[in-house]
C-alpha positions in Angstrom: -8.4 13.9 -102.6 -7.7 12.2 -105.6 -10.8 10.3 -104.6 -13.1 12.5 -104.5 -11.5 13.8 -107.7 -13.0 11.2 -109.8 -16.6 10.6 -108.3 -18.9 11.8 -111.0 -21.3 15.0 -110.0 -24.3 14.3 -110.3 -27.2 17.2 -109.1 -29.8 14.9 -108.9 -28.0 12.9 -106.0 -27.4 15.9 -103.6 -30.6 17.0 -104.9 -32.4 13.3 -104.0 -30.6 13.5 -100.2 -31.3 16.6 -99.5 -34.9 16.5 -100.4 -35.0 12.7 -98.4 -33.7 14.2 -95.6 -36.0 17.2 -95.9 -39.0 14.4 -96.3 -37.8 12.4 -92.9 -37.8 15.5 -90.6 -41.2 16.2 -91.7 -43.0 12.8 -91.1 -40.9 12.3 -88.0 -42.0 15.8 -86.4 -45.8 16.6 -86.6 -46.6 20.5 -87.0 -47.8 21.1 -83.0 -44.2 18.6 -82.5 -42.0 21.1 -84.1 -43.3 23.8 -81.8 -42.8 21.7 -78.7 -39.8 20.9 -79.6 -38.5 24.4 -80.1 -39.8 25.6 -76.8 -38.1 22.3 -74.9 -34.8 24.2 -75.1 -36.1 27.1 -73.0 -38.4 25.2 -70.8 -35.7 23.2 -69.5 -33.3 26.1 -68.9 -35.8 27.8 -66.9 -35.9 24.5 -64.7 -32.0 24.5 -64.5 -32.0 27.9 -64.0 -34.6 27.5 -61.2 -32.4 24.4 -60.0 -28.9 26.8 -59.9 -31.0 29.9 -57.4 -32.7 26.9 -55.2 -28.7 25.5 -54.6 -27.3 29.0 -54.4 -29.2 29.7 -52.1 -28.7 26.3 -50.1 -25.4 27.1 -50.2 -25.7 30.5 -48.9 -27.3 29.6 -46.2 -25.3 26.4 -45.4 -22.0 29.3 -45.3 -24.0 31.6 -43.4 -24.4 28.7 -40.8 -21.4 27.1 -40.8 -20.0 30.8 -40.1 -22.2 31.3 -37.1 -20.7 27.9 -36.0 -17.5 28.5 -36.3 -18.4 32.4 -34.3 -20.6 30.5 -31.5 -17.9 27.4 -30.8 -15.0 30.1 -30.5 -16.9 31.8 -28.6 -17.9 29.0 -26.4 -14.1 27.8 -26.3 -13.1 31.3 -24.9 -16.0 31.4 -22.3 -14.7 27.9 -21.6 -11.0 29.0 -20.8 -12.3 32.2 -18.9 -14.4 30.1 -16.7 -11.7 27.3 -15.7 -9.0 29.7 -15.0 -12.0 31.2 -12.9 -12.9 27.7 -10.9 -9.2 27.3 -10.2 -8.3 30.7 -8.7 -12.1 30.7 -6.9 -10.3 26.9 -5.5 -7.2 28.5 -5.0 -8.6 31.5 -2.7 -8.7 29.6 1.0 -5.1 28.7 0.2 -4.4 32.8 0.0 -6.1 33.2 2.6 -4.5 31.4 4.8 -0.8 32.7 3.7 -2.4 35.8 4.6 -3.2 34.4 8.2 0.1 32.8 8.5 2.2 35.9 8.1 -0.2 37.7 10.3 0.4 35.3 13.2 3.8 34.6 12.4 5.1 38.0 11.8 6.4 38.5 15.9 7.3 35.6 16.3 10.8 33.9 16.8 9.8 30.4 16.7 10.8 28.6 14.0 8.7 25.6 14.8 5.1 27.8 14.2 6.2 29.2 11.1 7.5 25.9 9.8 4.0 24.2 11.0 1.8 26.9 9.2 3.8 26.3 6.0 3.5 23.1 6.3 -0.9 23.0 6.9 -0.7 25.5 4.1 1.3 23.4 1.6 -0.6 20.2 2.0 -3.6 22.6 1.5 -2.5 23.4 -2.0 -1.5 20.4 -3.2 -4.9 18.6 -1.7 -6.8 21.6 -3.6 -4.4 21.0 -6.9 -4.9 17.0 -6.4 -8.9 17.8 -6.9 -8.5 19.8 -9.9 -6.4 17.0 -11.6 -2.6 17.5 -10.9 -0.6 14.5 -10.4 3.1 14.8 -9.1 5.1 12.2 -10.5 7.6 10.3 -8.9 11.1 9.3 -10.5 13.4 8.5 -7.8 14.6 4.6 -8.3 12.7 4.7 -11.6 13.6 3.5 -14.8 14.3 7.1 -17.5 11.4 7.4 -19.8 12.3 10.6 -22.6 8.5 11.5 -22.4 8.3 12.4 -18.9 11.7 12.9 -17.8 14.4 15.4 -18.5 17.9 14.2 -17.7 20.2 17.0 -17.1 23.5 15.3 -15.8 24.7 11.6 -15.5 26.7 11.0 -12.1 28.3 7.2 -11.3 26.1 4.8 -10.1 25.8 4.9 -6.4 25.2 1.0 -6.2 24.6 -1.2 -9.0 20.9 -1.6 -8.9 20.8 2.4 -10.1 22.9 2.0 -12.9 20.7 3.3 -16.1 18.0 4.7 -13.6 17.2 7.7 -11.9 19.6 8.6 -8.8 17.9 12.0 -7.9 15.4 14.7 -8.9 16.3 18.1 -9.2 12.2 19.5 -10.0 9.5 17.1 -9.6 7.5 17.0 -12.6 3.4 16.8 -13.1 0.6 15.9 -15.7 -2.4 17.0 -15.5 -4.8 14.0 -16.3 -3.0 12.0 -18.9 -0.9 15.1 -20.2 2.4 16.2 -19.2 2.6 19.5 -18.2 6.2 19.7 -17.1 8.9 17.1 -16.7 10.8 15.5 -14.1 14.4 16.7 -14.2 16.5 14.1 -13.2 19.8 12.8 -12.2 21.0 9.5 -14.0 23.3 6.9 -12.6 26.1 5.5 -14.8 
C-alpha cells in the first residue's frame, strides 16, 4: 500500500490505456463482427439446449426400456418357475397313479409279499422318474466326511481301523440336484 502510495497520478496515463484499449477492441472486431459475436452466446445455448432435450429424452426412453426389461424378465422368471414345478408334478402323475392302484389291489389282501412287491415297482418308479429330472442320491457309507455335503450328527468308535475319520453309517441319504446340494447326507463318524 505504501507502494501505491507514492506512484505519481497522472490522468493522462489512465486516460492513454483506456483510450488504447478502447482503440484495440475496435480494429480487432469489425462492425458486422461485433453483432456476430453478440448473437454467438445465444446461438450456442440454443444448440446446448437442443443437445440437453435430445439426451433427456434418450434417457427417458433408455429408463422406460430398461423398466419394461426388468417387468418382462420377472415375468418370464415366474412363468419359468410355474412351468417346472408343472413338468415335475405332470412327471410325477403315473407314480400317483399307481399308489392309487396299489392300495386298490392291496387293500384285501393279507399277503405281505404283494404289498411289499407293489411298493417296491412303485419306488424304483419314482426314483427312475426323479433320476430323469436331475436328482442324484449321494452315497456316503465308507466315504471320507466332506462339511459341504455331509452333516455329521454323532461320532461312535471306529468299528475297524480302516473307518476311523470316515463315515460308519447314514442316518438320511442326502441329494443334489445337478451340481447343487439340495440336502445333506446325515451321517455317522467313526472315531
Amino acid at each position: 500500500m505504501a507502494d501505491e502510495q507514492n506512484l505519481p497520478q497522472d490522468d493522462n496515463l489512465t486516460g492513454n490505456a483506456d483510450h488504447v484499449a478502447g482503440e484495440m477492441t475496435e480494429e480487432t472486431t469489425g462492425p458486422g463482427e461485433a453483432a456476430a459475436s453478440e448473437g454467438a452466446p445465444h446461438a450456442s445455448g440454443s444448440k446446448t439446449d437442443a443437445e440437453l432435450a435430445d439426451l433427456k429424452d434418450k434417457y427417458l426412453r433408455l429408463a422406460a426400456e430398461f423398466e419394461n426389461y426388468k417387468r418382462r424378465t420377472t415375468k418370464e422368471r415366474a412363468d419359468l418357475f410355474k412351468t417346472a414345478n408343472q413338468e415335475l408334478m405332470v412327471a410325477l402323475l403315473p407314480v400317483l397313479d399307481d399308489f392309487d392302484r396299489a392300495r386298490h389291489h392291496t387293500k384285501e389282501t393279507e399277503d405281505a409279499g404283494a404289498v411289499r412287491e407293489s411298493v417296491d415297482i412303485i419306488y424304483n418308479k419314482l426314483q427312475k422318474t426323479l433320476s430323469q429330472k436331475g436328482l442324484v442320491t449321494m452315497e456316503a457309507k465308507g466315504g471320507d466326511f466332506d462339511p459341504e455335503l455331509h452333516e455329521a450328527i454323532t461320532q461312535i468308535p471306529a468299528p475297524s481301523e480302516d473307518l476311523k475319520g470316515k463315515i460308519v453309517d447314514e442316518v438320511e441319504k442326502g441329494y443334489s440336484l445337478g451340481d447343487r446340494v439340495i440336502r445333506h447326507a446325515k451321517v455317522v463318524l467313526g472315531q
